[in-house]
KEKOLVO-95601 format. One line per 10 residues: number of its first residue (from 1); for each residue x, y, z of C-alpha. Coordinates in pm, 1 decimal. Example, Ala and Ser with C-alpha at 12.3 -4.5 7.8 and 13.67 -1.06 7.14 Angstrom:
! residues 2
1	1230.0 -450.0 780.0 | 1367.0 -106.0 714.0
END
This chain:
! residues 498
1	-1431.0 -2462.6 -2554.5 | -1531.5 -2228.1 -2844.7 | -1371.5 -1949.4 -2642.6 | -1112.6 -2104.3 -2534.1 | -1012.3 -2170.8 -2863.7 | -1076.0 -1792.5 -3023.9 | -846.0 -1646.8 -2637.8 | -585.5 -1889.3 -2806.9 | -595.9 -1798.8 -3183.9 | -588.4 -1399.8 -3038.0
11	-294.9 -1440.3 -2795.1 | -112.0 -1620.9 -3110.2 | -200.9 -1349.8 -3304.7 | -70.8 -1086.9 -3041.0 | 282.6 -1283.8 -3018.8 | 305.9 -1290.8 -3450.9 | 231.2 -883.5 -3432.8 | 445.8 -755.9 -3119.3 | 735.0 -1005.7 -3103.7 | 1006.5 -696.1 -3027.7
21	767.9 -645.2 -2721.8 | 1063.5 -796.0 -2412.8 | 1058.7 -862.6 -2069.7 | 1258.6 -720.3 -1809.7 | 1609.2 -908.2 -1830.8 | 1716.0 -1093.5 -1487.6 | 1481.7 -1178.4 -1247.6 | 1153.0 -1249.6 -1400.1 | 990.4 -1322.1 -1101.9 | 701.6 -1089.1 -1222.3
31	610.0 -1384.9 -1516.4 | 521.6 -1645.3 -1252.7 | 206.3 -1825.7 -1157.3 | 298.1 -2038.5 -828.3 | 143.8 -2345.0 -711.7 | 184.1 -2381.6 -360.9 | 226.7 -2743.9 -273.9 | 168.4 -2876.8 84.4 | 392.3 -3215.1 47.4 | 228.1 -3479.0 244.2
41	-99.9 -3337.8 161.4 | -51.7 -3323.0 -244.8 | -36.8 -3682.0 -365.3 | 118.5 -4058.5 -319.5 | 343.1 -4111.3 -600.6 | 465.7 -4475.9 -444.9 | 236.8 -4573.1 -268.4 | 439.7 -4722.3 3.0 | 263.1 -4651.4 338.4 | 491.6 -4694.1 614.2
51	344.8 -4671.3 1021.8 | 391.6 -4334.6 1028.0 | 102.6 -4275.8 768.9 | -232.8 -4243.1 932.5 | -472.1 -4095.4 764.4 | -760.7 -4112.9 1027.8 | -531.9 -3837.6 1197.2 | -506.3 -3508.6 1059.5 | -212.6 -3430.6 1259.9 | 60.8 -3757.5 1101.1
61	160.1 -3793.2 758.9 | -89.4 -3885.4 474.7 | 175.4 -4014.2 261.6 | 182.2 -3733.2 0.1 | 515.8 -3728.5 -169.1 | 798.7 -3618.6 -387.8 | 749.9 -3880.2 -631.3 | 360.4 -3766.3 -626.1 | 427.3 -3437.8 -742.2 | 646.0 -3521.2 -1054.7
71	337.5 -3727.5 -1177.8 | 109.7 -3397.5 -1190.0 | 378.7 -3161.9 -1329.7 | 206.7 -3198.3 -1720.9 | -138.3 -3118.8 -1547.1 | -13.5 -2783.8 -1369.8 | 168.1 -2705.1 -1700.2 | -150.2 -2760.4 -1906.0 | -357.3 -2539.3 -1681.8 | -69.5 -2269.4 -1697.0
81	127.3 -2259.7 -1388.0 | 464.3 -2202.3 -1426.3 | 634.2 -2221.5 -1100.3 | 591.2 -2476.1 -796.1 | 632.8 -2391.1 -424.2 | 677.1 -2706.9 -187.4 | 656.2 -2689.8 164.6 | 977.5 -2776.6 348.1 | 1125.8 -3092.2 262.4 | 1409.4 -3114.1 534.0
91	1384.9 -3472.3 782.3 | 1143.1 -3424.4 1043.5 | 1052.6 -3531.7 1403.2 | 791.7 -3785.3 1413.5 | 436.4 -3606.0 1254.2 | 588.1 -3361.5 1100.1 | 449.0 -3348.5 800.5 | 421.5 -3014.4 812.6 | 784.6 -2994.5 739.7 | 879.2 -2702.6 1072.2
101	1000.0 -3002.2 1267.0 | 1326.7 -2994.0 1166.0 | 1594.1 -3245.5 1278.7 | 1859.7 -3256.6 994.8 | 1872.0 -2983.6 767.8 | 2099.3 -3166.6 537.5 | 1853.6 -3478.4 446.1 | 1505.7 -3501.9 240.7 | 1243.4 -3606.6 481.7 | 1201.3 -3983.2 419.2
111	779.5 -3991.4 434.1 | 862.9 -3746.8 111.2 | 1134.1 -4004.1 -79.5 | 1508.1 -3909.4 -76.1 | 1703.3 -3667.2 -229.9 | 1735.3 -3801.0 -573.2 | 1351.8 -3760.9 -571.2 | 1376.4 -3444.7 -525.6 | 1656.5 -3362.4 -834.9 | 1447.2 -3550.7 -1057.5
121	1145.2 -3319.0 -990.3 | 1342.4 -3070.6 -1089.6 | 1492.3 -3194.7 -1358.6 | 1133.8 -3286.5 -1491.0 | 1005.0 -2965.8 -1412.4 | 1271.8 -2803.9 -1625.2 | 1221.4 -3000.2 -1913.5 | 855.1 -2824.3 -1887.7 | 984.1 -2481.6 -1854.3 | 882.4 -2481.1 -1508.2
131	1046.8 -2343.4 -1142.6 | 1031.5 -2535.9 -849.1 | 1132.4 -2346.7 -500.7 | 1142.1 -2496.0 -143.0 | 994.6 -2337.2 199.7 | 1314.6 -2255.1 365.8 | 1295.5 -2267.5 783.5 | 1597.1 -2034.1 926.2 | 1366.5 -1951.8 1235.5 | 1340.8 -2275.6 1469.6
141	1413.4 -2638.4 1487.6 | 1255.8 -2984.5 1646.1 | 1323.0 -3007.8 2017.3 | 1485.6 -3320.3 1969.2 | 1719.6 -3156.4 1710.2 | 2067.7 -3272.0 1812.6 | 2180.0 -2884.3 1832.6 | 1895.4 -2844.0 2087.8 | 2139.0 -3077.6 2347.4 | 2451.1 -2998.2 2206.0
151	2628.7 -2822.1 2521.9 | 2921.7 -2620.9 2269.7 | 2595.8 -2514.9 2111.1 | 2431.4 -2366.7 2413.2 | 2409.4 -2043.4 2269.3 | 2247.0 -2175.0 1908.8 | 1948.2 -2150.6 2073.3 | 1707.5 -1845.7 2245.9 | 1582.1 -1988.7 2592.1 | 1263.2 -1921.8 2688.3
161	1139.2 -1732.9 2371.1 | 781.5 -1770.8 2261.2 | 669.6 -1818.6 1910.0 | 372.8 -1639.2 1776.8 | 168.8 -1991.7 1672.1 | -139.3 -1859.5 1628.6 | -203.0 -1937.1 1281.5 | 46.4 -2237.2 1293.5 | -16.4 -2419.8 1571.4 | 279.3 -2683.7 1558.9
171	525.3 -2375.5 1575.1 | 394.0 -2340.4 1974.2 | 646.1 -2723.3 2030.2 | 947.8 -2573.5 1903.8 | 1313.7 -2461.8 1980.2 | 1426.7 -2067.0 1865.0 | 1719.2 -2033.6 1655.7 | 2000.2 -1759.0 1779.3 | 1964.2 -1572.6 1448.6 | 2183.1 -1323.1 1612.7
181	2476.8 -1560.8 1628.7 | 2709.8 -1572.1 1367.3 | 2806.7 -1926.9 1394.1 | 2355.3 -2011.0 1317.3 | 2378.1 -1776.0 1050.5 | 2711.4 -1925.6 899.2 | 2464.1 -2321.4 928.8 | 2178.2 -2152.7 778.3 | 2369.6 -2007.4 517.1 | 2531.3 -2311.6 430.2
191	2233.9 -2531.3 447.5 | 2045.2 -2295.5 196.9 | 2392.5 -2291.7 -22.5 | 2325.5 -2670.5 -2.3 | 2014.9 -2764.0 -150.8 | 2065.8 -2417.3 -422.1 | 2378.0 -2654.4 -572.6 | 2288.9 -2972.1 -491.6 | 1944.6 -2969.0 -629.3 | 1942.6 -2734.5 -870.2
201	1626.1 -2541.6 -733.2 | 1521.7 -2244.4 -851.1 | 1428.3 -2008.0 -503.7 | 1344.2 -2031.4 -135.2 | 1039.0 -1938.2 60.6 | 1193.2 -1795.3 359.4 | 933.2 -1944.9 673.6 | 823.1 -1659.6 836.7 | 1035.3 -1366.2 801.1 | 878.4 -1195.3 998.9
211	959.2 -1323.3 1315.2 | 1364.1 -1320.6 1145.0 | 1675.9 -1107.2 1249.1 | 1631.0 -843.9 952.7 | 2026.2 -843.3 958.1 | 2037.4 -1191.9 923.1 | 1813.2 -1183.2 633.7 | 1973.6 -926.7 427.2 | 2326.5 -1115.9 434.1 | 2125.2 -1439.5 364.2
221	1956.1 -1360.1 26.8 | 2289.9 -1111.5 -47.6 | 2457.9 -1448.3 -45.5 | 2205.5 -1640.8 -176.8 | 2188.1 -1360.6 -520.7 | 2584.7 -1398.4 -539.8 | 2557.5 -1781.8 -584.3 | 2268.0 -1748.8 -838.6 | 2150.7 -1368.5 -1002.4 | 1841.5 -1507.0 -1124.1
231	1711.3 -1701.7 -773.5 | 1332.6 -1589.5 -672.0 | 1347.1 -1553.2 -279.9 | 980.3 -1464.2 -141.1 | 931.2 -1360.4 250.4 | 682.8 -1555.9 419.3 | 465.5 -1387.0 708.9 | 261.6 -1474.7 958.8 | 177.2 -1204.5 1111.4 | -174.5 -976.5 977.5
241	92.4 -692.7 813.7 | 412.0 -652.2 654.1 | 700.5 -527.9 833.6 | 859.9 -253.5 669.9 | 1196.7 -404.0 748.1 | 1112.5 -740.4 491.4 | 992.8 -423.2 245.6 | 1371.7 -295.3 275.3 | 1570.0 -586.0 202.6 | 1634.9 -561.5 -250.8
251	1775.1 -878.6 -265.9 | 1340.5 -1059.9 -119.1 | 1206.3 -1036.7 -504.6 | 855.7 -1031.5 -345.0 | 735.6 -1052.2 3.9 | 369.8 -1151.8 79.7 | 96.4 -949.0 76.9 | -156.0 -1058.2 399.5 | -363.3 -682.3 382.7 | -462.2 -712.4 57.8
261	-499.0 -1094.6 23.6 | -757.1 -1065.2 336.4 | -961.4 -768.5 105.5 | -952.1 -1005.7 -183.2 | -1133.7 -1270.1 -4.0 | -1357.0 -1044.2 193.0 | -1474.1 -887.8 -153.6 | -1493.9 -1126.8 -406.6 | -1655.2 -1423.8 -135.9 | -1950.9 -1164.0 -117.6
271	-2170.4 -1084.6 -470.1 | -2208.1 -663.4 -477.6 | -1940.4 -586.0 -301.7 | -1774.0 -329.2 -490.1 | -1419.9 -419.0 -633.6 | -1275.4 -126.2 -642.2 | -1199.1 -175.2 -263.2 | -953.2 -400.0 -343.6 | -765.5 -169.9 -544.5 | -817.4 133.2 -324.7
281	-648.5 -104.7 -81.9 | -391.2 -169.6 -281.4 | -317.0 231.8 -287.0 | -322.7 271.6 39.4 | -89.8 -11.9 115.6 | 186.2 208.1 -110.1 | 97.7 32.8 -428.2 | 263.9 -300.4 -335.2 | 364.8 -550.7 -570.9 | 336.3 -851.0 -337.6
291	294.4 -1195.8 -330.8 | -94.3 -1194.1 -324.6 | -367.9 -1502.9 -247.5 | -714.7 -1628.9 -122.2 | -630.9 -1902.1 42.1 | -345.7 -2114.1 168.8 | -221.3 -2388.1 455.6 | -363.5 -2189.3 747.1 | -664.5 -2051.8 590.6 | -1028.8 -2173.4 533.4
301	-1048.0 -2250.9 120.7 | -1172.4 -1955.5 -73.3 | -1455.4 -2211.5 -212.7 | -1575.7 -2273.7 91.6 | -1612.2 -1891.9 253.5 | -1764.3 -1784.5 -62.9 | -1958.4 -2109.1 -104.7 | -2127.0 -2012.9 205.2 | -2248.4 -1727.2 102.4 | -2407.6 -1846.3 -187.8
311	-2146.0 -1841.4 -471.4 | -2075.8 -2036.7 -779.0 | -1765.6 -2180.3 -795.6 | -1678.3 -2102.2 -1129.4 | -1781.0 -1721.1 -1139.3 | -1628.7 -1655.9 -821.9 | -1280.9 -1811.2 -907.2 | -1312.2 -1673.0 -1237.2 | -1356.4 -1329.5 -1052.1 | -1087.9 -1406.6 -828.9
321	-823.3 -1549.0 -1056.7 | -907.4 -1288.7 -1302.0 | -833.1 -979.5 -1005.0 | -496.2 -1178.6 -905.8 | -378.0 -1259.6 -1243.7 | -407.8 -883.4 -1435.4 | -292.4 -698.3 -1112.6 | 61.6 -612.7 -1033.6 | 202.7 -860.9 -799.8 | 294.7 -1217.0 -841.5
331	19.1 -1461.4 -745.5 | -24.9 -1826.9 -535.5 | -258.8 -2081.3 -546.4 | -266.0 -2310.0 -272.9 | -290.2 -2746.1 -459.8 | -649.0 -2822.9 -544.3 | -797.2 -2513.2 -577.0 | -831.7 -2588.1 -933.3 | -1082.3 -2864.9 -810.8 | -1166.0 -2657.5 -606.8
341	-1161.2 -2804.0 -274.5 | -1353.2 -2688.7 65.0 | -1264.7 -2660.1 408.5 | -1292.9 -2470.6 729.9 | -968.8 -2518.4 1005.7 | -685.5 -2739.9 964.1 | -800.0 -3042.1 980.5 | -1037.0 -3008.6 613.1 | -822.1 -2772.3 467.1 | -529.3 -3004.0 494.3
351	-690.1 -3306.0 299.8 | -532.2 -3492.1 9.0 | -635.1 -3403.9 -322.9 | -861.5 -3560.9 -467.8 | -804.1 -3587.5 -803.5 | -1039.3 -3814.5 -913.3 | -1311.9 -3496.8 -870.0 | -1281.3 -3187.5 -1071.0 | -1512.5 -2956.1 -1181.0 | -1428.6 -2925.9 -1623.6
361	-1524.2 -2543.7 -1665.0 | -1336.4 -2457.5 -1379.1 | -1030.1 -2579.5 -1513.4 | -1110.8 -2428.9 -1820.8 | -1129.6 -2063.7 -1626.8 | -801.7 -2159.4 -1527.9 | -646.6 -2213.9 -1825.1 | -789.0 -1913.1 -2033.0 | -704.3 -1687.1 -1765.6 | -349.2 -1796.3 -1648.0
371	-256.5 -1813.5 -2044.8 | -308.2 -1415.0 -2047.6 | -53.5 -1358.8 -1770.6 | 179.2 -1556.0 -1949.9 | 168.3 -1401.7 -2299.2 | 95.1 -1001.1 -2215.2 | 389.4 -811.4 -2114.2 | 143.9 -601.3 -1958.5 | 6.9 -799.5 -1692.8 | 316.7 -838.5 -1598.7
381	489.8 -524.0 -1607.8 | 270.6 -274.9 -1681.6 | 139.7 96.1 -1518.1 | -169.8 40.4 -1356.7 | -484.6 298.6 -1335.4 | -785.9 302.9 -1228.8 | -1046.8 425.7 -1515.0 | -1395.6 358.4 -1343.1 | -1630.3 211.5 -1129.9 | -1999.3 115.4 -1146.3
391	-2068.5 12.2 -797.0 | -1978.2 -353.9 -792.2 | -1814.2 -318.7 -1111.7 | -1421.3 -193.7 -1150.7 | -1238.4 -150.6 -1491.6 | -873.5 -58.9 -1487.2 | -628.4 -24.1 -1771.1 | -238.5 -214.2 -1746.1 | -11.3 -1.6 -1952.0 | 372.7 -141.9 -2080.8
401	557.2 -10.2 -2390.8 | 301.1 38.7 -2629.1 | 69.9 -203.8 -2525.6 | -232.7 -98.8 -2289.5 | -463.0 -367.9 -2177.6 | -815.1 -279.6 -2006.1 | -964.8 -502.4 -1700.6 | -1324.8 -529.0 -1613.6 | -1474.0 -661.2 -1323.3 | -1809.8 -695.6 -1276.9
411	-1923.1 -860.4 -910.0 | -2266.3 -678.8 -889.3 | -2610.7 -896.6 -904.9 | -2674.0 -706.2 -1223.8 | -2520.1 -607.4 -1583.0 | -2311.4 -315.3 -1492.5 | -2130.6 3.8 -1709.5 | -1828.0 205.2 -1720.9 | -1711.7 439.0 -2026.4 | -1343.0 478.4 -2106.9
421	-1324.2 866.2 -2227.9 | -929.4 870.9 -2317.8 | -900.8 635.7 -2622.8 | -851.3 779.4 -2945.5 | -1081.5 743.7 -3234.5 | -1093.1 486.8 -3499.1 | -1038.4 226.3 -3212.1 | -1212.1 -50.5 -3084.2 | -1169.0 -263.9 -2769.8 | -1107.7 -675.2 -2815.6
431	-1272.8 -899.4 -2525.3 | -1002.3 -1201.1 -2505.2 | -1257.6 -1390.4 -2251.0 | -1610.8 -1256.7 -2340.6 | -1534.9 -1258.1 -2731.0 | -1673.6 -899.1 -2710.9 | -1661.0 -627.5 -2926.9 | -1675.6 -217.9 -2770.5 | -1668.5 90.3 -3065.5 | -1664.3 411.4 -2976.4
441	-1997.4 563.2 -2949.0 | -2116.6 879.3 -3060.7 | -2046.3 1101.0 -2774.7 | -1663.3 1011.8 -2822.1 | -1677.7 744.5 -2534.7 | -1623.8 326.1 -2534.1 | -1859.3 153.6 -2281.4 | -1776.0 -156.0 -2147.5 | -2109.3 -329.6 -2043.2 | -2076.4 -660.9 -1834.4
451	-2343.8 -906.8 -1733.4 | -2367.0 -1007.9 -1335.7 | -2071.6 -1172.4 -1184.2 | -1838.6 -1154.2 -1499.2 | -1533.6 -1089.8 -1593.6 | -1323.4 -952.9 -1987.2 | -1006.2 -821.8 -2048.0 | -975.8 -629.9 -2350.0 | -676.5 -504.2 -2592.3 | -696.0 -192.4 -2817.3
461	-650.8 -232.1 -3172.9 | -766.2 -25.5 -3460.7 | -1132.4 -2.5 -3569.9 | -1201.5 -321.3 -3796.5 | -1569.3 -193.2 -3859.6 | -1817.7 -507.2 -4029.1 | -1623.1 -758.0 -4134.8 | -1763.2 -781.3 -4470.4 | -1525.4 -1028.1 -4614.6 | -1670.0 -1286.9 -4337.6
471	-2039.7 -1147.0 -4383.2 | -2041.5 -1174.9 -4733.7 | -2024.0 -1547.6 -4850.8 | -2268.9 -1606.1 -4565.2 | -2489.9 -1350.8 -4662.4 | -2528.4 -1494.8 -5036.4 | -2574.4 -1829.6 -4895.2 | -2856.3 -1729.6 -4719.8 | -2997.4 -1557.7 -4993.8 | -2926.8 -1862.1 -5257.2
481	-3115.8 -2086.0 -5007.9 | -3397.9 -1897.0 -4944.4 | -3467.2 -1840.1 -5324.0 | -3389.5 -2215.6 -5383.1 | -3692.5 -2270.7 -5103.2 | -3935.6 -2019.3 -5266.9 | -3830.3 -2206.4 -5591.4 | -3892.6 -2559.5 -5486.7 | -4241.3 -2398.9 -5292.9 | -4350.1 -2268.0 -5645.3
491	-4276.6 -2601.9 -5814.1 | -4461.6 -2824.3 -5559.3 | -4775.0 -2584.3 -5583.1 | -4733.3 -2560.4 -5997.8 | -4775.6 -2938.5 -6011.0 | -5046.4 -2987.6 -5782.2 | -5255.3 -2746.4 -5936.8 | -5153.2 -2944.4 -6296.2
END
């Protein structure tokens, strides 16, 4: 708590010295910390169970719901997220809680509450300064989707075409939209035109783009950024890499990021691995600012694969968060992570909440580290380089205006080094996590040590040497009381020996 409060008083501090610094005007995209929401899977805001609800089946609805959500919104805003993702909300064939099943894209799926629900999560979420986007499904609909036997709609749909389900496994039951058709596009178009105004929402997952018609997808979101400048769209994949097509299309903000997600999990889930093959990664994959992760609806939980290799739970998602949350990109946390939660397959990974466990220092990792995305420019917009590596240790430096922020990662077994050799003199380095201190040395160089399995991020400000107006008054206190204890000793020993 100690530190937590100090990260506070510093990032106040920062704010009352640099308020000219801006952000980029517009889109600001970039500022976001998303908290992917599975719907049925989140929480029960009514409790009304109706016989679709079975939660002995990890394949029906668990009851989670709109309602559900709104209740948690002050307890994602205290741990710093700003923006919510829900999984599709659009009615459903029977079990799909998932939310791909689609059978009216014009109504709010009633296991999730009703539309009204919906506009007063939003409204609620606004009130808190917060986003809320939907998973939007332009790809397929429910085989017993009234367009699927509509005869005048014969050519809506693509006979016979197979849909890559392997890491969603209810996608392998339904019908392929004619993207290609200009009356589908002209529906989809509408329907996403449709919940933009009548909900108020603030951006659209677009369901794996992927597998889209690129053309289709380009006059989408061109339509979409006419009816609102400022709307977030992110492209979904499925697949294990990102089509360059998605990478084409200016008017996706940010399009996800499966390469380097995958090297996130397969270094930080392992102690000594170094990380600076997550950022050499990053390089090779053309220095993509993507939408980046450890975990989500298809895969095991990040606690769990690094669990079972022997990890802590708070260093690693410290290490984790801390990677995500300084790097370029724009990050998502799949619900309960904060928890965390565990899981292998869909069937664990799926689970409710549970709310009623929680682990207190992770929470507080969360909130010390998403609160330095929020308030530094840099994390958000900033230059990145690499300055050094120490084998599992990585230190790089985030560079915007005039403000230059250094990372350092250290996932080695042991305390590990790495001198910065282009700061000017008369400096010193600020830990905003570690509360540390680095000073040039003699040789002209600042050395950022870090203990096993740790994590600081550091600004530059000038050189406050001792702080002798602190020192001082404790110094003399000390002093007073160890005379007035040699005093008193004197005393005791004068009047025994009287």
């Amino acid at each position: 708590m100690k530190k937590f409060i100090m990260l506070t008083s510093a990032i106040l501090l920062f704010t009352y010295i640099f308020p000219t610094i801006g952000y980029a005007k517009g889109n600001d995209i970039q500022e976001q910390i998303i908290y992917s929401i599975l719907v049925d899977r989140f929480n029960n805001g009514d409790h009304a169970f109706s016989e679709e609800v079975r939660l002995d089946d990890p394949y029906a609805f668990h009851g989670g719901d709109l309602k559900g959500i709104q209740l948690k919104l002050d307890d994602l805003k205290d741990l710093g997220f700003t923006t919510i993702s829900l999984s599709p909300i659009m009615e459903n064939a029977t079990d799909g809680y998932h939310g791909y099943w689609v059978e009216d894209f014009y109504s709010v799926e009633e296991q999730f509450g009703t539309i009204e629900d919906l506009k007063a999560l939003v409204r609620e979420a606004h009130k808190r300064d917060m986003k809320v986007m939907i998973e939007l499904v332009n790809n397929y609909v429910a085989s017993t989707n009234p367009i699927v036997t509509d005869t005048a709609k014969s050519d809506w749909i693509v006979s016979n075409k197979r849909v890559d389900s392997m890491n969603e496994p209810w996608l392998d039951s339904v019908i392929v939209l004619n993207q290609s058709n200009p009356e589908v596009q002209n529906m989809l178009i509408d329907v996403a035109k449709y919940w933009l105004h009548e909900t108020d929402i603030d951006g659209f997952t677009l369901h794996a783009a992927d597998q889209s018609n690129s053309v289709f997808l380009e006059r989408l979101t061109n339509e979409l950024k006419t009816e609102k400048q400022d709307l977030y769209i992110v492209a979904n994949v499925l697949s294990d890499k990102t089509p360059d097509a998605l990478l084409q299309i200016p008017s996706i903000d940010v399009v996800e990021n499966p390469e380097l997600s995958k090297k996130i999990v397969e270094v930080l889930s392992h102690v000594d691995s170094p990380v600076s093959d997550i950022f050499h990664t990053w390089q090779e994959l053309g220095n993509r600012n993507g939408l980046i992760y450890v975990d989500n609806k298809v895969m095991d939980r990040f606690a769990q694969v690094a669990g079972m290799n022997g990890r802590d739970d708070v260093n690693t998602w410290q290490l984790a968060l801390a990677y995500m949350l300084t790097s370029p990109g724009v990050t998502s946390i799949f619900q309960g992570s904060e928890i965390p939660m565990y899981g292998v397959g869909l069937e664990e990974t799926e689970k409710l909440v549970d709310f009623n466990s929680g682990d207190p220092d992770l929470k507080e990792v969360y909130s010390k580290i998403l609160s330095l995305r929020t308030n530094f420019p840099a994390l958000q917009y900033g230059d990145t380089e690499l300055v050094g590596s120490d084998h599992g240790m990585l230190v790089f430096k985030r560079t915007y205006k005039d403000e230059t922020m250094y990372i350092a990662i250290n996932n080695d077994s042991v305390l590990r080094s790495v001198s910065i050799t282009d700061l000017d003199s008369n400096l010193q380095l600020r830990g905003l996590l570690g509360d540390d201190i680095v000073r040039q040395l003699d040789n002209g160089e600042y050395k950022i040590g870090l203990k096993r399995e740790s994590v600081d991020v550091y600004i530059v400000e000038e050189n406050t040497g001792i702080n002798w107006a602190f020192i001082a008054p404790i110094a003399i206190v000390l002093v007073l009381f160890l005379v007035a204890v040699i005093y008193l000793g004197w005393k005791q020993r004068k009047q025994e020996n009287d």
